[in-house]
C-alpha positions as CSV (number, residue, x, y, z in Angstrom):
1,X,30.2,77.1,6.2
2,X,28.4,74.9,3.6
3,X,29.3,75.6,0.4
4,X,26.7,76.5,-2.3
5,X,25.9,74.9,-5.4
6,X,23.7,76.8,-8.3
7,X,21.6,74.0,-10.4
8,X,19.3,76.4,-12.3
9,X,18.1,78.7,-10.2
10,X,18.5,76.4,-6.9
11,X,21.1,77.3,-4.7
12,X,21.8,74.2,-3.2
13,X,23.4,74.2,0.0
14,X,21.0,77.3,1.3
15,X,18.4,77.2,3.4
16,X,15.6,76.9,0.8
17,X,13.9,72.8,0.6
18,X,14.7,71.7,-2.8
19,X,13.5,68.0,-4.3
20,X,15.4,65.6,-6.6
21,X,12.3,63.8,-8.3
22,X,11.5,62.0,-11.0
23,X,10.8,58.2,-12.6
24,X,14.0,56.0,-11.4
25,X,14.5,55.0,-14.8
26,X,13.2,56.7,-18.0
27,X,9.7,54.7,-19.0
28,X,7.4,55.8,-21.9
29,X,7.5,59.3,-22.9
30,X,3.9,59.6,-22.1
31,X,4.8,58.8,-17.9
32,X,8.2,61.2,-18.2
33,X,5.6,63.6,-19.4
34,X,3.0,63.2,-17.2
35,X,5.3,63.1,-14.3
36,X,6.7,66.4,-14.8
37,X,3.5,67.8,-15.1
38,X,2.4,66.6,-12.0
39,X,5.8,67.6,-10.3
40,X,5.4,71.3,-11.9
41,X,2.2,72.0,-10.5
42,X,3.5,70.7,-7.2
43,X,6.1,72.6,-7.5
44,X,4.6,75.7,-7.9
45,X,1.7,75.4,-5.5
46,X,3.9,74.1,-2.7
47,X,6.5,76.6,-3.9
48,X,9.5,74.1,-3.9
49,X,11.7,73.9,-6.5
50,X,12.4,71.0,-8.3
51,X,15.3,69.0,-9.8
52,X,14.2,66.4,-12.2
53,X,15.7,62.9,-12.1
54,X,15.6,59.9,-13.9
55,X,17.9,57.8,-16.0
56,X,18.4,56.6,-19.2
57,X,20.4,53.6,-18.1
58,X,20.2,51.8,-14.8
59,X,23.3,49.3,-15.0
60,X,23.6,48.0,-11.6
61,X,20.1,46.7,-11.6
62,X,20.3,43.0,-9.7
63,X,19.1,41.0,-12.5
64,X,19.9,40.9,-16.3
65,X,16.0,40.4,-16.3
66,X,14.6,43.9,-15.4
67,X,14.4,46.9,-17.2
68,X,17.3,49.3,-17.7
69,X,16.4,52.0,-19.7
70,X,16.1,53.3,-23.2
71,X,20.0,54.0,-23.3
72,X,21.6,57.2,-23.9
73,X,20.4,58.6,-27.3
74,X,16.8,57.9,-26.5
75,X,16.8,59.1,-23.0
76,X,19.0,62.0,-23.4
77,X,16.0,63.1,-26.0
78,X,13.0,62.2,-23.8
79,X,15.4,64.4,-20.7
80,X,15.9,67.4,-23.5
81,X,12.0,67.1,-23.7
82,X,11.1,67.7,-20.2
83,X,13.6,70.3,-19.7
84,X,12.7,72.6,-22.7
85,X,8.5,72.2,-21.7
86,X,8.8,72.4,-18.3
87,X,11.9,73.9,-17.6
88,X,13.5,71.6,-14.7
89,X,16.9,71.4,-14.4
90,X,17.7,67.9,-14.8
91,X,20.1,65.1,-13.2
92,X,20.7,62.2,-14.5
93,X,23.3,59.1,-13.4
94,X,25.9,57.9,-15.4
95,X,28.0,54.6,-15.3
96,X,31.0,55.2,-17.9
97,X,33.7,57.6,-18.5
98,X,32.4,57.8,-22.4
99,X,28.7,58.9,-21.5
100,X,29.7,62.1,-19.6
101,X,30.0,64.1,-22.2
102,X,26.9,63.9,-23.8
103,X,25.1,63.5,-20.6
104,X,26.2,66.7,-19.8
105,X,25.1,68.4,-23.3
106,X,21.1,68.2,-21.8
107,X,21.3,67.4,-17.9
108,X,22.4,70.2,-15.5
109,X,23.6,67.5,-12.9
110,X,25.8,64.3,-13.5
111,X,25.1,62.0,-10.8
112,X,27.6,59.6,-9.9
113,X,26.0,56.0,-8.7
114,X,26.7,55.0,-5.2
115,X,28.6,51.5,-6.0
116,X,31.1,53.4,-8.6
117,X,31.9,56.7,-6.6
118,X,35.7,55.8,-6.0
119,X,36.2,55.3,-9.8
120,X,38.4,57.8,-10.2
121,X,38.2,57.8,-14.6
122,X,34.3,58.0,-14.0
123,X,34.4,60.6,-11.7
124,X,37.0,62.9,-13.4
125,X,35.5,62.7,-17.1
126,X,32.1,63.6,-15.2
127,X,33.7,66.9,-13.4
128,X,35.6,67.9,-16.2
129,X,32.4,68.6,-18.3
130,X,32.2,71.7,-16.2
131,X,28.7,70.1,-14.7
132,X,27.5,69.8,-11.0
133,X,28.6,66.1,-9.9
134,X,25.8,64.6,-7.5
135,X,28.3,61.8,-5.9
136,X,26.1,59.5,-4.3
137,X,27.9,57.8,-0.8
138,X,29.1,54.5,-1.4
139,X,27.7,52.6,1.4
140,X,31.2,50.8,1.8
141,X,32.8,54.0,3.0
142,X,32.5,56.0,5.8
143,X,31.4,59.4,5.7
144,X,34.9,61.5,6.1
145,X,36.1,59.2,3.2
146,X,33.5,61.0,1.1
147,X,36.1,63.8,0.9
148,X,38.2,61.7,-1.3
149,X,35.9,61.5,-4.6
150,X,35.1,65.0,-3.6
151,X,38.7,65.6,-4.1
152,X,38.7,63.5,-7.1
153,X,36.8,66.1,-8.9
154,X,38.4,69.6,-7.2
155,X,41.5,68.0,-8.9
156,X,40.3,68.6,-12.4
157,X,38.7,72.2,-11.5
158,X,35.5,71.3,-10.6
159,X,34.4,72.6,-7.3
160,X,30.5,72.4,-7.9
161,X,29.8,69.3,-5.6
162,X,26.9,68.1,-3.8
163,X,26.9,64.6,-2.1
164,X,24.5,62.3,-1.8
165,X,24.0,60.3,1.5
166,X,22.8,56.9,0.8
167,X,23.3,54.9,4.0
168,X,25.5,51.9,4.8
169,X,25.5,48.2,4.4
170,X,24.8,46.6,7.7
171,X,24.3,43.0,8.2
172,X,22.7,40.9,5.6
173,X,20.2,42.9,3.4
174,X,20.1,45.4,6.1
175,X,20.4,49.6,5.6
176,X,21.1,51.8,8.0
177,X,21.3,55.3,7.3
178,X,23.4,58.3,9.7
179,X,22.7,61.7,8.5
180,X,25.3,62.9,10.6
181,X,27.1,65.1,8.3
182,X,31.2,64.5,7.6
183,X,33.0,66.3,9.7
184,X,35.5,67.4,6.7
185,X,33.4,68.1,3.7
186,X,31.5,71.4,3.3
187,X,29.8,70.4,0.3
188,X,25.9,70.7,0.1
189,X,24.8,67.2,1.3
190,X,21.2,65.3,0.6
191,X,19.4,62.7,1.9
192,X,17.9,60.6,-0.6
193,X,14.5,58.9,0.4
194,X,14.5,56.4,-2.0
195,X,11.5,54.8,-1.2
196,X,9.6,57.4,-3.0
197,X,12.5,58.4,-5.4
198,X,12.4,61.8,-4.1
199,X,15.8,63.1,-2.3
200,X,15.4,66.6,-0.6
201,X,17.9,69.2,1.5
202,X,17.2,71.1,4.5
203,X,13.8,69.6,5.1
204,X,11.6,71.5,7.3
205,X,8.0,69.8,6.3
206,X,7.6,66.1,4.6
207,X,4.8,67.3,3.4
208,X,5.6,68.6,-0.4
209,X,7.6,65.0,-0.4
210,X,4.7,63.0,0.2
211,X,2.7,64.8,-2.5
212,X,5.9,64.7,-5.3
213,X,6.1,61.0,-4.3
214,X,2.6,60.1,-5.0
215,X,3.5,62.5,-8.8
216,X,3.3,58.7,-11.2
């Protein structure tokens, strides 16, 4: 039996379509804002509940050139924003030990980036905030291995868990993506679409994704 995980009023892991939405990266106030409004009224008219995402630092972007964020302080206020108007939970990644903390001061969910999802000081100091962990699957492992970070954060007292499936590295440049669900974790699992940066659970119509993509 799957486990369930409570973000809000979401019971992940249930039968009940949930999104993860939201700007990739924190912009301009004035697009966080507008975005959420957009999501809200989706959200209520399609009745699906909504986890907002974005972040206030993307460090594993491929070029020192592109835009990573506002940083922590900034972001974290701009997050705090959203969740007091509109009242979304929020998720929000983070890439060292030392931001979990105050991640976890505003964002209901600490989401831990595919590429650092073995690092066991990361993912520790995330669950031992007392937060739901979003691990996101490193596309270098296979999915039973996912047990292992899952583990990594049970080991600290922090069962609340949902992973992430993001797909594996297949040939050159090449994703390919099994939603075949591990055979040994019974954590709530979620297929990100990151196309439209919208991820979503137990899907039974695309069509409230389509509309939260189209949300900038």
């Amino acid at each position: 039996m799957t486990r369930i995980v409570q973000v809000g009023n979401i019971p992940c892991g249930a039968d009940e379509l949930f999104l993860i939405s939201g700007p990739c990266v924190i912009e301009t106030e004035d697009v966080m804002l507008r975005t959420a409004e957009k999501l809200k009224e989706v959200s209520e008219r399609m009745k699906v509940p909504v986890i907002y995402k974005s972040s206030f630092t993307k460090d594993n972007r491929s070029s020192v050139d592109f835009y990573q964020g506002p940083g922590l302080d900034e972001g974290l206020k701009v997050l705090a924003r959203i969740k007091k108007d509109f009242g979304f939970p929020i998720l929000t990644d983070i890439h060292y030990p030392s931001q979990a903390a105050p991640a976890a001061e505003v964002c209901d969910v600490l989401q831990i980036p595919a590429y650092l999802c073995m690092q066991t000081t990361l993912v520790t100091e995330a669950a031992r905030t007392g937060a739901v962990i979003n691990i996101k699957h490193g596309q270098f492992l296979a999915p039973d291995n996912m047990i292992k970070p899952a583990q990594k954060c049970e080991s600290v007292g922090n069962s609340q868990i949902i992973l992430t499936e993001r797909g594996y590295t297949f040939g050159y440049n090449d994703m390919v993506v099994d939603p075949a669900p591990s055979t040994t974790c019974v954590r709530p699992a979620i297929l990100w679409y990151s196309t439209s940066r919208t991820a979503f659970a137990n899907t039974a119509s695309p069509a409230p994704i389509r509309e939260a993509a189209t949300a900038r």
